[in-house]
Structure formats: structure tokens, C-alpha cells
VOVOVO-38599 format. One line per field, with one value per residue (C-alpha): residue in three letters; x, y, z. Coordinates in Angstrom, 3 decimals, padded with zeros to 6 digits. Each point is the difference from the previous one (the first is absolute). Example, Ala and Ser with C-alpha at 12.3 -4.5 7.8 and 13.67 -1.06 7.14 Angstrom:
VOVOVO-38599
code <- ala, ser
u <- 012.300, 001.370
v <- -004.500, 003.440
w <- 007.800, -000.660
//
This chain:
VOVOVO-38599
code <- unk, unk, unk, unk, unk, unk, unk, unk, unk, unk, unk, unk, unk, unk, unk, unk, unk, unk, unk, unk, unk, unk, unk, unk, unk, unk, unk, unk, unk, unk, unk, unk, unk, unk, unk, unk, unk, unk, unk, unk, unk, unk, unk, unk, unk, unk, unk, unk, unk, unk, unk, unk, unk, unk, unk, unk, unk, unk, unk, unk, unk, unk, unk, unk, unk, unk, unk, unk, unk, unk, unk, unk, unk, unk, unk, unk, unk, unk, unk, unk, unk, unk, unk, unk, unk, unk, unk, unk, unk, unk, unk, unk, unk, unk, unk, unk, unk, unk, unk, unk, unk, unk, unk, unk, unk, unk, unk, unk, unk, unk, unk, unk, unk, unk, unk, unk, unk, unk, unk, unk, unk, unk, unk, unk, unk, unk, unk, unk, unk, unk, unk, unk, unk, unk, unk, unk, unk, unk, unk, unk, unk, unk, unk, unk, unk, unk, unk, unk, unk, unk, unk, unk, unk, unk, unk, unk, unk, unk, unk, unk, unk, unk, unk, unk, unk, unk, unk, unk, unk, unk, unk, unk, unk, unk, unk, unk, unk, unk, unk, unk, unk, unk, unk, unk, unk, unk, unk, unk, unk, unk, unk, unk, unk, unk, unk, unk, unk, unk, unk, unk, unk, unk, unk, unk, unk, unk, unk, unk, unk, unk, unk, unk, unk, unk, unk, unk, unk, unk, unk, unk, unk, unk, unk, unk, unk, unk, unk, unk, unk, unk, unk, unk, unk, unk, unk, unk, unk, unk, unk, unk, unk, unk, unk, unk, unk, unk, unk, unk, unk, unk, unk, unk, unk, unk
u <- 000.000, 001.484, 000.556, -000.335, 000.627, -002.561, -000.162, 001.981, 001.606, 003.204, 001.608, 002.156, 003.525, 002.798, 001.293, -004.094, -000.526, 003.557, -001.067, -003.550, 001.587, 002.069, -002.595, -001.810, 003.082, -000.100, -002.885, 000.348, 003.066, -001.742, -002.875, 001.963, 001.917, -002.876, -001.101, 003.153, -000.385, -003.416, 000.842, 002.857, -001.987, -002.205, 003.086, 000.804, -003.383, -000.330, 003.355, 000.492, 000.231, 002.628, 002.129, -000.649, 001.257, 003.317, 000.518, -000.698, 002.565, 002.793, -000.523, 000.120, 003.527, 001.532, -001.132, 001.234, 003.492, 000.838, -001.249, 001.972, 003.198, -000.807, -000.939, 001.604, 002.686, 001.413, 000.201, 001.858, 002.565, 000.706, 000.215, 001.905, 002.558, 000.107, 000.715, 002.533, 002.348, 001.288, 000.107, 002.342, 002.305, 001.135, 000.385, 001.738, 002.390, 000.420, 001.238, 002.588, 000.841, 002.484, -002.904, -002.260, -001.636, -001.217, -001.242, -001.755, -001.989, -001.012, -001.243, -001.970, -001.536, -000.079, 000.885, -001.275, -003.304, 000.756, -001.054, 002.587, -000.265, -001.973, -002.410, -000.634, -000.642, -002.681, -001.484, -000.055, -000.190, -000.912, 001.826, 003.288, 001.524, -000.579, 000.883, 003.491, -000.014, 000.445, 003.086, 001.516, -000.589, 001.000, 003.297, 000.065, -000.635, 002.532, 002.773, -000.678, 000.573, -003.395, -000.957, -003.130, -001.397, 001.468, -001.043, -003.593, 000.245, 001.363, -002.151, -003.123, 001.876, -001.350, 001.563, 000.471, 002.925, 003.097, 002.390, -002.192, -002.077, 003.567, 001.977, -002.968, 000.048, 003.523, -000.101, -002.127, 002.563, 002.325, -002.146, -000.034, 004.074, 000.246, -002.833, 002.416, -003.235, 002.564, -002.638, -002.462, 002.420, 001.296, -004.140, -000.585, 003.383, -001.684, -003.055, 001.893, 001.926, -003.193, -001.432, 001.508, 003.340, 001.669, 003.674, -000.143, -002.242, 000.408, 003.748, -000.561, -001.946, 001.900, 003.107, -001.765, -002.230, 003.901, 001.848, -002.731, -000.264, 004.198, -000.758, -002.312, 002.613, -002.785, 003.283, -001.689, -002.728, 002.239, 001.990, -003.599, -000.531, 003.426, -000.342, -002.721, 001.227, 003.604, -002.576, -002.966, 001.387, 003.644, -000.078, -001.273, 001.910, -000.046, 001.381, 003.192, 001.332, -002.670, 002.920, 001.363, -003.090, -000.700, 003.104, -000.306, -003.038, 000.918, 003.155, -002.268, -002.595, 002.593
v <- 000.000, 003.500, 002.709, 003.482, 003.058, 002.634, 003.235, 002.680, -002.328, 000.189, -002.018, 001.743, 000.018, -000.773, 003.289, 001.173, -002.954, 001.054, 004.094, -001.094, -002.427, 002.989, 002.025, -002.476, -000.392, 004.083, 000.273, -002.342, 001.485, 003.304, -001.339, -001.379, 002.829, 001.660, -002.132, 000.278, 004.250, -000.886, -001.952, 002.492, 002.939, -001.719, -000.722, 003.355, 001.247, -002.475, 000.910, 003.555, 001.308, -002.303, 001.020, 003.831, -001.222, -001.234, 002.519, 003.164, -002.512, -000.008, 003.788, 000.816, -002.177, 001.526, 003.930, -001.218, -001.302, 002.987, 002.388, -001.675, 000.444, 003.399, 001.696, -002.836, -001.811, 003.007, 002.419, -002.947, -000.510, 003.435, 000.595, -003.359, 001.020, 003.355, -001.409, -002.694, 002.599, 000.984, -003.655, -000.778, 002.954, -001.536, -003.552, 001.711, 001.287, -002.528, -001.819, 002.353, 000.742, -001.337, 000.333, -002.477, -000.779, 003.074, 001.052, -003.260, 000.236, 003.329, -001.193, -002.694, 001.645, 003.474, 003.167, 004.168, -001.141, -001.629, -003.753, -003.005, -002.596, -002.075, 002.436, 000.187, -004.230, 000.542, 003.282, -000.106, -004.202, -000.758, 002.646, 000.036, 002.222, -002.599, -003.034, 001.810, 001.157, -004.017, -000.369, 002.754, -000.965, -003.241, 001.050, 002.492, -003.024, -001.625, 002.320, 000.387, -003.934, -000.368, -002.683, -001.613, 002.795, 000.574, -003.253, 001.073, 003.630, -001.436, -002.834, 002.573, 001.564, -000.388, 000.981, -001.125, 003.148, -002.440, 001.170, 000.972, -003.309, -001.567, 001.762, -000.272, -003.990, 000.315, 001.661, -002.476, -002.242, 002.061, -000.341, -003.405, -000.385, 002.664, -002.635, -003.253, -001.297, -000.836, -001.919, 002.508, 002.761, -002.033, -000.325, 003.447, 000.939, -002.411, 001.788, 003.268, -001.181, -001.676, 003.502, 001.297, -000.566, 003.636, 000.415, 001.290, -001.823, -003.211, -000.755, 001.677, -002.635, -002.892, 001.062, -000.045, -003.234, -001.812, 001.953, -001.530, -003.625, -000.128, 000.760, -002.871, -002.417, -000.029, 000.667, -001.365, 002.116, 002.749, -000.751, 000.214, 003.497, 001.382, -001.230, 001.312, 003.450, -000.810, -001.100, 001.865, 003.164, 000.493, 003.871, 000.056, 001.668, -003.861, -001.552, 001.842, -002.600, -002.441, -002.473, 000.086, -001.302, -002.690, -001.508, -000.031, -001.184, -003.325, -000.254, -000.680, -002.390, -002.227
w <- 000.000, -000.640, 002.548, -000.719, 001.794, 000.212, -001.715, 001.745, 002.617, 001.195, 002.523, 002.710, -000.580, 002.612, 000.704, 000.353, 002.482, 001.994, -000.192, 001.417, 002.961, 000.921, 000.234, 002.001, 002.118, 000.341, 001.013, 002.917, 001.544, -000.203, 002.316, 002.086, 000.700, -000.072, 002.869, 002.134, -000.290, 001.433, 002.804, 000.473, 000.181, 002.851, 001.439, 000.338, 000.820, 002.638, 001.513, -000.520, 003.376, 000.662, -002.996, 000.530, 003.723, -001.490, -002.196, 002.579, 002.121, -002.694, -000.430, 003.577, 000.903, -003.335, 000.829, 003.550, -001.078, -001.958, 002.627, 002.757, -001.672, -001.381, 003.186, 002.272, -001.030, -002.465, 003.054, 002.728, -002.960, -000.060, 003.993, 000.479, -002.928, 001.731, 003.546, -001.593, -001.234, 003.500, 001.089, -003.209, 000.261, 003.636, -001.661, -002.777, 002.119, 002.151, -002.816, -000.697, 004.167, 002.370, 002.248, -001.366, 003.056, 001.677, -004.264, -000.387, 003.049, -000.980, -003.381, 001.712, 002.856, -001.583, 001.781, 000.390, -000.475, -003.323, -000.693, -000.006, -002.037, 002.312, 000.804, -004.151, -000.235, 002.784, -001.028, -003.763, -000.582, -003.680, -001.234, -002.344, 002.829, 002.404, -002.336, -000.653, 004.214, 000.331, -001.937, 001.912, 003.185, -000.319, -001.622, 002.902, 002.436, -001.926, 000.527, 003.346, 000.926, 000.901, -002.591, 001.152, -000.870, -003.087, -001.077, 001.479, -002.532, -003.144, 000.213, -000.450, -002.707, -003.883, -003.064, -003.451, -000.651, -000.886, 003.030, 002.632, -000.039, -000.269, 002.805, 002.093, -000.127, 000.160, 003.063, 001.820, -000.904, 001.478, 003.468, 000.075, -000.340, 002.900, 001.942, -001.189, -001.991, -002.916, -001.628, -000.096, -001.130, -003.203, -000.710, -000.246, -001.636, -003.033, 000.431, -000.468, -002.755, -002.012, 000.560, -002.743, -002.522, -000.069, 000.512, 003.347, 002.810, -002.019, 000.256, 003.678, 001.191, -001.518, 001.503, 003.279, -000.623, -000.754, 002.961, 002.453, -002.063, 000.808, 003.816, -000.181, -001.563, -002.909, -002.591, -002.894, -000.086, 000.797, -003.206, -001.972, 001.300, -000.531, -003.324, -000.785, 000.724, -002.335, -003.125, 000.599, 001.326, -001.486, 000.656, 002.915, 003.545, 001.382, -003.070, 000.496, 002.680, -000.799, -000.842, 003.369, 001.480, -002.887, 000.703, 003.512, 000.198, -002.472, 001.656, 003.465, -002.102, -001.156
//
């Protein structure tokens, strides 16, 4: 029997079948989106005291933050930077005095009515002033043989600057020696000398880390340290004699 198609008829083609499945397929992620910006909006709706809650939150802590350290914190900088100068100058000097003593407990316990550095860390904590008042007095304790509480000082002391962060671990190191906590001394001259590589507190601290390794018999490790400052350091102040102490210290392994 023949088959015949009918006037006018024309079956769909593939690309018309794939254009009208898209469309299909369009349609349907439309709805459902349409859905989800539905159930969405009663979302919101249902909880939009809570969210206006949150936001007025968010709005009040930021307007809070920045007003605290524009009309707070901005001010106690300035005052504790202010009072810190006086403090300083006696540390300065004492650093340059014969009479260290008498300078150094002027810059920690202040004098003519002016602030020491102690009375900054309690009056002005939080600030840079104060942060920097800790290194200072712990160098000051330092220098004044009182080295519990320079260990106490430079403990509370933060910094990333390369030589203050450095001579401040340093000189708790330095403390514990003076306390014969050998030990504890090398620990933080490692600290001080993973603080950061520059040509001065580096080979500074290795030289130190080896001097106190030899007094422990630890000769070995002193040889690591000393060498360290011959290949890592060549121009360095310590490298000058560094050869002396190498051989020395091998001589004493052996």
C-alpha cells in the first residue's frame, strides 16, 4: 500500500526539535528560580526584623570602632608618645653614662613629675608607646642586673622591626646566662637569630648561642654556629676572629 504525505506537511527537523527542548528546558529553570525568589522573599519578609537587627548591629560596632580610636585611642597615642619622650631621653642617656644606674632608674620610675617607663605600660596599655615602654624597661632591667624582670619586660615586648624584635629576644637570652639557665639562654638566642637574617643581630646571636654551647661542653653544636657566622656572615664584626673559635671549638669535639 502506498504512503503519502499530506499537502503542506512538514516534519520537524532536528535542530527545530533541539531549539524547542531548549526552550522547554528554559522555561523550567526560569520557574524554578522563579520559585526560589519566592520563597526568598518570604524569607525575608518573615525575618526582617531580625536582619534589620543585624544590620543596625554591624553598623553600630563599625561607627563604634572608628569612633573609639578617633576620639579614644588617637588622643592616648598622642599623650603616651608625649609622656614617653622624657622616659627615653633618661634611657638614652643612660646608655651613653658611666652612671647607668642612678639614669636607668630614673627612666623607669620617672622623675619632676614626668612619667617613667613603668608608669607608661600601666597608664597607656595598648598603645605603641607602651609596647615600645616594654623593650626599654626590660633592657633597663637588664642593665641594671635585675634580670627576672627583664625577662618579665621583654617577654611583653612585640615587634616585627628586624633588630628590635631581635635584640629584644637576644636580651632575654642574655638574662637567662646571668640566671645560669644555659639551656634556656641558647633557646632564645635561636629565637633571636630566626627573627630575622640581617648582618647585624644575626651573627650576634650565633656568636653567643656557640660561646654558651662551648661552656656546656656542647662543642659540636658550637662548631655549627661559628660556622654559620664564617659562611653566612663573612663581613660581619664576629667573622673577623671567627676562625679562632672554629678551631677551638673542633679542637675540644675531637
Amino acid at each position: 500500500m502506498a504512503t503519502y504525505k499530506k499537502r503542506g506537511y512538514k516534519s520537524k527537523t532536528n535542530k527545530e526539535e533541539r531549539v524547542a527542548d531548549e526552550h522547554s528546558a528554559t522555561e523550567e529553570v526560569f520557574s524554578t528560580l522563579d520559585e526560589s525568589a519566592s520563597k526568598t522573599e518570604e524569607w525575608v519578609s518573615r525575618n526582617q526584623q531580625y536582619i534589620l537587627t543585624g544590620i543596625g548591629v554591624i553598623v553600630v560596632v563599625v561607627l563604634g570602632y572608628l569612633g573609639y580610636q578617633q576620639f579614644v585611642q588617637n588622643p592616648k597615642e598622642a599623650e603616651a608618645s608625649n609622656e614617653m619622650f622624657f622616659a627615653q631621653q633618661y634611657f638614652d642617656e643612660a646608655v651613653n653614662s658611666t652612671a647607668k644606674d642612678s639614669l636607668y632608674g630614673l627612666a623607669l620610675n620617672g622623675a619632676e613629675g614626668k612619667y617613667g617607663l613603668l608608669d607608661i605600660i600601666e597608664n597607656y596599655s595598648g598603645t605603641k608607646a607602651a609596647n615600645l615602654a616594654h623593650y626599654s624597661a626590660g633592657m633597663a632591667y637588664l642593665n641594671t642586673q635585675q634580670y627576672q624582670e627583664a625577662i618579665q619586660y621583654l617577654e611583653e615586648f612585640e615587634s616585627e622591626d628586624p633588630i628590635l624584635g631581635a635584640l629584644a629576644k637576644g636580651g632575654i637570652g642574655d638574662a637567662f646566662v646571668q640566671l645560669g639557665q644555659e639551656a634556656d639562654a641558647i633557646a632564645w638566642y635561636d629565637k633571636a637569630i630566626a627573627h630575622n637574617d640581617n648582618n647585624f643581630t644575626a651573627p650576634k646571636f650565633l656568636f653567643k648561642a656557640g660561646t654558651v654551647s662551648m661552656e656546656l661542653g656542647e662543642y659540636g653544636k658550637a662548631v655549627e654556629y661559628f660556622n654559620r657566622i664564617k659562611e653566612e656572615y663573612p663581613s660581619s664584626e664576629e667573622a673577623r676572629t671567627i676562625d679562632i673559635f672554629i678551631g677551638r671549638a673542633e679542637t675540644l669535639s675531637k
